[in-house]
N, C-alpha and C positions, 0 to 999 in steps of 0.2 A: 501640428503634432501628429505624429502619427499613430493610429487606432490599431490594434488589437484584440479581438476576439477571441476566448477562449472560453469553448463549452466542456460539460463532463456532465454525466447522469447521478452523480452522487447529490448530496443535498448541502456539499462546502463545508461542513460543520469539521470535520476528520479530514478532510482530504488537503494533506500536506502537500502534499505532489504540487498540485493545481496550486495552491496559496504562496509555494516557492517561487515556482513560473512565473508567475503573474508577478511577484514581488519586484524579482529579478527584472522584469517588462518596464514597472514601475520605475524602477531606481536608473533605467537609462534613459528616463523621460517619454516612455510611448504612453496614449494614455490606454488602459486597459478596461475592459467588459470582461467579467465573470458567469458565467451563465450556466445554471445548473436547475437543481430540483427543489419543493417544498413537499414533505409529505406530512401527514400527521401529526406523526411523533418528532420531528424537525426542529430541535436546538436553534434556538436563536441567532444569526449570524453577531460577531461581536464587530466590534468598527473594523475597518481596512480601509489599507490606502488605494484602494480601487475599486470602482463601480460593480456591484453585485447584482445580478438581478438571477428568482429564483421560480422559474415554473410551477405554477399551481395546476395540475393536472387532474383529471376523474379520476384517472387506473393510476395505481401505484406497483404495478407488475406487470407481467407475461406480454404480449404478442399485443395489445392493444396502449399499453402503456410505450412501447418504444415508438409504435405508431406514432402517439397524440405525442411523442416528444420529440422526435425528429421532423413533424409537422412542424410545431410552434415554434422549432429553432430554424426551419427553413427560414418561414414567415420572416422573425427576428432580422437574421442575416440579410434576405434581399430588403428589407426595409430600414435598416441602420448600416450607415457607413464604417467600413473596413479597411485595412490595408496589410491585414494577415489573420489569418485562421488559425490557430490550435483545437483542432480534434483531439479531444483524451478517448483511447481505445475505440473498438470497432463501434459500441453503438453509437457513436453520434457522428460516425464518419460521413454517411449520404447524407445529411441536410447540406455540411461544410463541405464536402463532394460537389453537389449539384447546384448550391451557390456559387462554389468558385469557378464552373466550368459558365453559368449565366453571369455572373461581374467580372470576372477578372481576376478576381484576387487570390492569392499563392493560400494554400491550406499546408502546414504542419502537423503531422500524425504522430500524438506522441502515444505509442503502442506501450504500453502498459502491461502488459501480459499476451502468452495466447489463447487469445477470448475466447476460439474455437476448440480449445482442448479442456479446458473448464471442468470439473466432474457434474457440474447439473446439464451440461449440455450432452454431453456423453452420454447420458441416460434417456436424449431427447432427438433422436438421431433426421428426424424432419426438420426438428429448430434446426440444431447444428448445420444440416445440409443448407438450410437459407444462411446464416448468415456465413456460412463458409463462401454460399457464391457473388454475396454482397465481397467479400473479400478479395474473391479471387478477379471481381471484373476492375475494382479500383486501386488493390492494391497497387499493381502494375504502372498504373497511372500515374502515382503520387511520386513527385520530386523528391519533397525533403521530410524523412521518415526520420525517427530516432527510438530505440526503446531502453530495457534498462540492465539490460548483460549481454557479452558476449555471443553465451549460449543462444539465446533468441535471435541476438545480429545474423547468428549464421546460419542458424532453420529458418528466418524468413529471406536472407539474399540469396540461401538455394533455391527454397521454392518457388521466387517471382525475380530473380535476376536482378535485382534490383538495390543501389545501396542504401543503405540501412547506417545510422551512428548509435552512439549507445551515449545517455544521459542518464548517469544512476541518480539513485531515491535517496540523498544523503542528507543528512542534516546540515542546515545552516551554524558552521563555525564563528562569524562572526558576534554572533548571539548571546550572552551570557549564561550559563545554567543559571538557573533559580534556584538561591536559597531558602524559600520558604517551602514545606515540605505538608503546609497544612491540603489538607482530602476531603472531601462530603463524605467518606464512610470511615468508620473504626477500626482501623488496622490495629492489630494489637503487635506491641513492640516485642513481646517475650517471642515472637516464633518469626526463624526465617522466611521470606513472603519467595516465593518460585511466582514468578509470573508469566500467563501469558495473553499479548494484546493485540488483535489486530482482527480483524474479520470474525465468525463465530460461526463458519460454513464448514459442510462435509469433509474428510478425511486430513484436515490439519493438526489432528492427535490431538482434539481436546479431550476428549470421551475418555483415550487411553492416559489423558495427564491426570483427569477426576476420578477414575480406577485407582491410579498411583496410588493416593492419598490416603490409602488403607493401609498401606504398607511402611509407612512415615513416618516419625512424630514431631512434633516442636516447630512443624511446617503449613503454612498456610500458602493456600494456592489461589490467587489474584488474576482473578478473570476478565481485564476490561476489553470491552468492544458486543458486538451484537452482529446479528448474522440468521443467514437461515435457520442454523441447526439450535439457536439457543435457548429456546421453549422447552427441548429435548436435552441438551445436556444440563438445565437447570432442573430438569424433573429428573434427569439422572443420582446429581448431588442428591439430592431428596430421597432416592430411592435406597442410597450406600449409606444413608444417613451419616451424610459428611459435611451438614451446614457450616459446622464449625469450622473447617478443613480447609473449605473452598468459599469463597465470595465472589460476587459480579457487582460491577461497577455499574454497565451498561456504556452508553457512547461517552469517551469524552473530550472534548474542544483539544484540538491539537495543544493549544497554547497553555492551557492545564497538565497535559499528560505527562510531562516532564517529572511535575512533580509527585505522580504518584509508579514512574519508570524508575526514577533514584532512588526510591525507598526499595526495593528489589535487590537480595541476595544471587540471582538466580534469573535468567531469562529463556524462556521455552523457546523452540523453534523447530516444531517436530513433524513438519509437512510430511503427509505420506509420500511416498514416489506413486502413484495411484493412475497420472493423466499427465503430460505433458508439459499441462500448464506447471504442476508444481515442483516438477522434476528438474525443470529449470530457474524455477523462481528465485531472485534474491530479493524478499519480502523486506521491506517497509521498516520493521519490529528490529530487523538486528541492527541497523544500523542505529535506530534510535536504544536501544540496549548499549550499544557500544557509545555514544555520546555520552549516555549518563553512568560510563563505569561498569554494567553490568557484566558479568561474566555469560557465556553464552550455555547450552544443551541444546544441539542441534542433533538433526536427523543426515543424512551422508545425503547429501545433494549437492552437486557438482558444484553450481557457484555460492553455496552457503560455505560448502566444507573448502572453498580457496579462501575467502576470506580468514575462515576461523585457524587454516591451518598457516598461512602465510604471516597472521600478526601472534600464533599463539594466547586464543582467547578464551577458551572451554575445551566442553568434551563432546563428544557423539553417542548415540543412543545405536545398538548393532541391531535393534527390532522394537516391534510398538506393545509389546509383552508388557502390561500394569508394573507385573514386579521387578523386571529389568529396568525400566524407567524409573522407577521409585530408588531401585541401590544405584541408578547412576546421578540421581537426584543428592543422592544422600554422601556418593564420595564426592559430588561439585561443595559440597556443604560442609565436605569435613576433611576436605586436604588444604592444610592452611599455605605449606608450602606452594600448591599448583596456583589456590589463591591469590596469593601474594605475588607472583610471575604475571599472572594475568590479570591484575589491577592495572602492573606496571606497563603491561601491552596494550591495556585498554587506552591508554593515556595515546601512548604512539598513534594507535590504529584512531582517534579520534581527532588528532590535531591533521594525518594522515588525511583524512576520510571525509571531505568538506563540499557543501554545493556551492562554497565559492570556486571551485575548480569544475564541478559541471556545468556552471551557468554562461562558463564561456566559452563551453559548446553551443550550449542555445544560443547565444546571443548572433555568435558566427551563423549560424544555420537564416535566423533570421534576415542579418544583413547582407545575406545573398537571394532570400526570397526575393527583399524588398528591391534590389538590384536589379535582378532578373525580372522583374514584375514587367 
């Protein structure tokens, strides 16, 4: 049987991406290694049908933490048998770089965003220059790349000649939604819940969604996930005195999320255009909005606003103004007609919208690795 490797620096608990991948690996018989991180605060892995194993590291950040992790996954790699690599995004590209040029074995990049336009890197203009040049010497290098739009396909085959496929971030069709809708917090039923879920880092308009919420009523705003900034915008809520208003969930296990994604009137998606990375991002959050029904509020970013305009599923926000957000809050809440249109699109755009149709790109991309090996 043939083995499979796939690393990522998250800690597996949220990361869907990886657990589809890997799924998909599984279900055509390779056997698959997971390999990520423990930190801390690290959620329990729940069962899967493939081997996990999760780095217990000193640093849990900055410059000494990708150190001691691209260390230990070198180690990992030359001392366990492989017959393909998956790298998720730049940081764990050189251990699966520098394995595969000392064994043999073909390495898969699945780029995930671009890591170097990031807004905490931007701010970090010596980090940024390191890992730009770890970039720029491997990227070139690497056979079989894929990431997750268009947009990105074509800002990285300009800038390293190189081709590039695109595998989006979609939900698994196959799957049943869940009809249990029970939650670890008190959602109260009498007010529309606006949600938004995914990362909890700089300029993704949380700040300006927890602003909204003065301007509102009958509306609660459902914050799950965690992130840099969420120290900061929880002492924000605190500050607007808008406990009532706003709730946070904190992380929670993809395989839960569903159920607290359906109970949602309203799904946020209000990335600033700020850096690169976000200005092309087609984030993770709308498609699982669109799986469970949700109507969307998006921000006008190229590959959010083809989605949203091509299935007719929401509306767009024209600036990150508290009170502009709150009245475009409040007509996604109270036009039953545009509702009712976009229930019936969300249906389309999710039976549409499936990673049983991405997965056999990947599968392809593999079985030419394994070919060519």
């Amino acid at each position: 049987m043939k083995r499979i490797i796939i690393s990522a620096t998250s800690d597996l608990v949220t990361d869907q991406r990886v657990h589809k991948v890997a799924q998909s690996c599984v279900l055509v018989r390779y056997d698959v290694i997971v390999i990520g991180r423990e930190k801390k605060d690290s959620l329990k892995i729940d069962d899967r049908n493939y081997k996990v194993k999760r780095f217990k590291l000193w640093f849990e950040k900055g410059p000494l933490f990708y150190a001691s992790y691209n260390l230990r996954l070198l180690l990992f790699l030359l001392f366990n048998k492989a017959d393909i690599y998956i790298a998720n995004d730049l940081d764990t590209l050189a251990a699966n770089f520098l394995s595969s040029r000392i064994k043999g074995v073909p390495v898969l990049f699945d780029n995930h965003e671009y890591f170097t336009g990031v807004p905490e890197l931007l701010e970090r203009p010596f980090v940024r220059k390191f890992w730009k040049a770890i970039e720029r010497y491997i990227f070139p290098k690497l056979k079989y790349i894929y990431t997750v739009n268009d947009s990105l396909k074509n800002i990285f085959e300009k800038e390293y000649n190189v081709p590039v496929e695109v595998i989006r971030n979609i939900p698994l069709c196959g799957v049943e939604k869940t009809e249990n809708k029970n939650t670890n917090i008190d959602i109260p039923r009498d007010k529309k819940i606006v949600l938004y879920q995914g990362a909890i880092n700089k300029d993704r308009g949380i700040e300006e969604a927890i602003k909204s919420m003065q301007f509102v009523d009958g509306v609660l705003l459902l914050i799950i996930g965690d992130g840099d900034v969420i120290n900061e915008v929880k002492k924000l809520a605190v500050d607007l005195n808008l406990q009532e208003k706003v709730k946070f969930t904190g992380k929670i296990p993809f395989r839960e999320l569903i159920n607290y994604t359906q109970l949602a009137d309203l799904g946020l998606c209000i990335e600033k255009p700020t850096n690169i990375n976000y200005i092309y991002s087609l984030p993770n959050k709308l498609f699982d909005y669109i799986r469970s029904g949700v109507p969307v509020l998006a921000s006008h970013l190229p590959e959010v606003e083809n989605i949203i305009n091509q299935y007719s599923i929401g509306e767009f926000i024209e600036s990150h103004d508290p009170q502009h957000i709150a009245s475009q809050i409040r007509k996604c809440l109270d036009d039953e007609s545009s509702r009712t249109l976009w229930k019936e699109n969300l249906k389309i755009a999710s039976h549409d919208l499936c990673w049983e149709n991405e997965e056999k790109i990947l599968l392809q991309i593999i079985t030419r690795a394994l070919k060519q090996k």
